[in-house]
C-alpha positions as a printed Julia matrix, in Angstrom:
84×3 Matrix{Float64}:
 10.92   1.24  14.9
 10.42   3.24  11.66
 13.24   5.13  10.84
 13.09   7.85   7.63
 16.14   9.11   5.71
 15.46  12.79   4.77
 16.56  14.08   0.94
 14.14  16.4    0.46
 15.23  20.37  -0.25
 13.45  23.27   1.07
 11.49  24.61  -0.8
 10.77  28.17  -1.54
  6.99  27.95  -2.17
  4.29  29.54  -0.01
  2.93  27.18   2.11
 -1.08  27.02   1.39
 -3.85  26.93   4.16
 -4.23  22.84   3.23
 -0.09  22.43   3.25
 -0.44  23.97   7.11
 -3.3   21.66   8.36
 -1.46  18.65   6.46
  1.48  19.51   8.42
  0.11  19.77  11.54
 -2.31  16.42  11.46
  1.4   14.78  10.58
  3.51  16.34  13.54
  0.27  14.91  16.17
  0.43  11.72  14.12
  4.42  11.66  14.85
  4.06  13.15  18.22
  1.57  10.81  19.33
  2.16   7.68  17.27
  2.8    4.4   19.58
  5.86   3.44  17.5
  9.98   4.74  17.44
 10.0    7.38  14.52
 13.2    8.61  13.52
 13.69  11.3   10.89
 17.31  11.1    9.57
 19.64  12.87   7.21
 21.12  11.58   4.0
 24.0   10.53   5.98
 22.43   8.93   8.7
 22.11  11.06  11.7
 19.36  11.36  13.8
 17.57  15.15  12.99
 14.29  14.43  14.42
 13.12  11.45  16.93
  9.49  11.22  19.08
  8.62  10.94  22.3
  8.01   7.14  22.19
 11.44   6.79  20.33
 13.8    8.59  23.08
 11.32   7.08  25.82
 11.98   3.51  24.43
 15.81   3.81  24.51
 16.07   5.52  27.76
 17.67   8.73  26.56
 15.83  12.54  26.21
 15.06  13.48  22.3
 17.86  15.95  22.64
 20.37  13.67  23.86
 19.44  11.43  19.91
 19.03  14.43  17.71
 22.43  14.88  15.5
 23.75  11.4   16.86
 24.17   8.61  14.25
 21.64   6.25  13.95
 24.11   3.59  14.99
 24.31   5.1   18.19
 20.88   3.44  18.91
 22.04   0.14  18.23
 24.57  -2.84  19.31
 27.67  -2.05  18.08
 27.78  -5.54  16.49
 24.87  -4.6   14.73
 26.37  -1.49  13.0
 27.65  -2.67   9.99
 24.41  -3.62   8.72
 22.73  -0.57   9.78
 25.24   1.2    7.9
 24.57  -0.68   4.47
 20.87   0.03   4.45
């Protein structure tokens, strides 16, 4: 499972032609990738998840997006979850 904590800002910059294709080859790479990705927040919830993640776990993405992380894991395992 990879998971990614989001900081990043919007920015207010035009996107360029390259920024587009860049961001499309990543979304196929995420859609399609073989592995759990999950995109979260500075405080660790869940904002984006693929396919293979919400497959793997048994639940629809919608059902993970704006749940804690911890909600994919043993609750005995929370704690150190929580302190990475």
């Amino acid at each position: 499972m990879y998971v990614y904590k989001n900081s990043k800002t919007k920015s207010s910059h035009p996107k360029s032609a390259e920024s587009e294709v860049t961001q499309t080859k990543l979304k196929s790479i995420f859609d399609n990738s073989p592995l759990m990705i999950f995109i979260l927040d500075k405080d660790g919830f869940i904002k984006e998840v693929n396919s293979r993640g919400a497959k793997e776990l048994g639940y629809e993405i919608n059902e993970l997006v704006n749940q804690h992380v911890t909600f994919v894991f043993h609750k005995e395992d929370w704690l150190t979850v929580k302190n990475k």
